[in-house]
C-alpha positions as CSV (number, residue, x, y, z in Angstrom):
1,X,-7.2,-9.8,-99.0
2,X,-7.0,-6.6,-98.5
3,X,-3.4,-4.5,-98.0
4,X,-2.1,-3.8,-94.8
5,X,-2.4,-0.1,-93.8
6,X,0.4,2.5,-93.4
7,X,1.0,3.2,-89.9
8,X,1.0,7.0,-90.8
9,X,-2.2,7.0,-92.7
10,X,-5.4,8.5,-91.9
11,X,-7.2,5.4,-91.6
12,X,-4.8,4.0,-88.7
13,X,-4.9,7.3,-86.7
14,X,-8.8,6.7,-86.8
15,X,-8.5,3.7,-85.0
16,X,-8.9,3.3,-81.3
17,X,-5.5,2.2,-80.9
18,X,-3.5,4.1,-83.6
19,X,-1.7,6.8,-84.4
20,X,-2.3,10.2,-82.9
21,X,-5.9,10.6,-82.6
22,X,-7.6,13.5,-81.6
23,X,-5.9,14.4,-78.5
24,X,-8.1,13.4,-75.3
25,X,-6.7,10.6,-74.5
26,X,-2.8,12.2,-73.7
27,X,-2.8,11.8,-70.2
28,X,-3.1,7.7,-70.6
29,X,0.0,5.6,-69.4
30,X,-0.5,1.8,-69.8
31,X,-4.8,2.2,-70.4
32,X,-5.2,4.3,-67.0
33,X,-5.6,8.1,-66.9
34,X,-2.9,10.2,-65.3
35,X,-5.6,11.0,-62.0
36,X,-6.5,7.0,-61.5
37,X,-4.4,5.3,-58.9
38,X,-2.4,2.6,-60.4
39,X,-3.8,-0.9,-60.2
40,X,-1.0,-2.6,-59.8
41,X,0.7,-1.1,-57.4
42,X,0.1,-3.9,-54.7
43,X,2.2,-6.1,-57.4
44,X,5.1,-3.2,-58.0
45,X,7.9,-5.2,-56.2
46,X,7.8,-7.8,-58.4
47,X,9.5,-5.9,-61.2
48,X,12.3,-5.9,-58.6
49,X,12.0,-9.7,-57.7
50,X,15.7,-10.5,-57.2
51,X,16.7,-7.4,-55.2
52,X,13.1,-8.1,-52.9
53,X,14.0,-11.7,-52.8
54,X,17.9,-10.8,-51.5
55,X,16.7,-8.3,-49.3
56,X,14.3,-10.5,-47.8
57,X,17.5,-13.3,-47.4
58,X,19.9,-10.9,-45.6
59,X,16.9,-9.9,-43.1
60,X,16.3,-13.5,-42.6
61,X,20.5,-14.3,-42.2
62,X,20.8,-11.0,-39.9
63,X,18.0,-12.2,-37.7
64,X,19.2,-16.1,-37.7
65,X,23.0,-14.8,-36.7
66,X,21.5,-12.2,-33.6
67,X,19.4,-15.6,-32.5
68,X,23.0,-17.7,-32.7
69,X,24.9,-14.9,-30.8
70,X,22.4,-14.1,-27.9
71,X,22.3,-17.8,-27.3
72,X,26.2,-17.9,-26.9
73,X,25.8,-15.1,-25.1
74,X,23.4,-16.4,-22.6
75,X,25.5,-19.7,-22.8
76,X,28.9,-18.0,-21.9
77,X,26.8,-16.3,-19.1
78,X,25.7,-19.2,-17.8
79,X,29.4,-20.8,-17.3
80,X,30.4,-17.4,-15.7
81,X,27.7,-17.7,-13.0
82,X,28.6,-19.7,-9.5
83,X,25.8,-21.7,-9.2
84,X,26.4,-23.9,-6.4
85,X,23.6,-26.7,-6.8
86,X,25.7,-26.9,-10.0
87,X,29.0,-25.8,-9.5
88,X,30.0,-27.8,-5.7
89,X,30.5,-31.4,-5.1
90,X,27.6,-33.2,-3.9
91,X,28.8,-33.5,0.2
92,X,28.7,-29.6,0.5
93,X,25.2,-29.4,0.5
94,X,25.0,-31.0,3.5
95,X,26.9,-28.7,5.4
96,X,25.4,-25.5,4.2
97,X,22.4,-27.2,6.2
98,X,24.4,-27.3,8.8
99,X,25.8,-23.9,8.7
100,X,22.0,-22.5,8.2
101,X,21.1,-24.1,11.5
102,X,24.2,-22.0,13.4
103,X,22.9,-18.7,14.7
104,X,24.6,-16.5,17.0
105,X,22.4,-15.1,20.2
106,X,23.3,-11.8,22.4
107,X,22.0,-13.0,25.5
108,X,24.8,-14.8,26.4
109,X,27.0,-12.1,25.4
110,X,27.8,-11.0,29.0
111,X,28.2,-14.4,30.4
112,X,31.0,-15.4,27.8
113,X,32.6,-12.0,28.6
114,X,32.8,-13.0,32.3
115,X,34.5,-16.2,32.1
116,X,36.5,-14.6,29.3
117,X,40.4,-14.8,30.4
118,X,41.2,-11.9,27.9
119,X,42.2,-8.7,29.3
120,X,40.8,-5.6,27.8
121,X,43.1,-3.0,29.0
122,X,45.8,-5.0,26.6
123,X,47.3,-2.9,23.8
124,X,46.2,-4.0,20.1
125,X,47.8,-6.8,18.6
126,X,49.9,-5.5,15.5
127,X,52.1,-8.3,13.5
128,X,55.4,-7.8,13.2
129,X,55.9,-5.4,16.8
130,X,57.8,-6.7,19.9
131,X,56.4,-5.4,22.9
């Protein structure tokens, strides 16, 4: 069996992976030239798993919590809002009919005005003032 070479010998630096060979190859990070785009980049964030994994968490937490507080939101809303199909007892929808049917019409403005016993020349009420 033959010896195991010394990594500082002249056989070793002749081999394609040893020592410091002739000087072409020093622009060669990982087997890819300096120029070549890296290969793995696409798989990069997984030397960073944890951090990727927790930043991915708080953007799903952050999201989940803005979802919970726009639906309070819309909830408090919702109880701050006079909605009377809601809000009434069930009788007074019957007389909002009744008041949408009332209408007030100016031709008989000048009759009620005639058999009116008010007198216009009067002076203006005011609370509180003896006359």
């Amino acid at each position: 069996m033959p010896e195991p070479a010394d990594i500082n010998s002249p056989e070793v630096a002749k081999t394609p992976g040893g020592g410091s060979g002739s000087g072409k190859d020093d622009g060669v990070v990982n087997g890819h030239k300096e120029g070549e785009p890296n290969p793995f980049a696409e798989y990069m964030w997984m030397e960073n798993e944890e951090e990727y994994n927790r930043q991915v968490e708080e953007e799903l937490l952050e999201q989940e919590f803005l979802e919970r507080c726009f639906q309070e939101m819309l909830e408090e809303e919702d109880q701050d809002w006079f909605i009377p199909a809601r809000d009434l007892p069930p009788g007074v929808g019957q007389i909002q009919q009744q008041l949408s049917g009332l209408s007030v019409s100016d031709g008989n403005a000048e009759d009620i005005a005639r058999k009116s016993s008010l007198n216009p020349e009067a002076k203006e009420f005011v609370p509180g003032v003896k006359y």
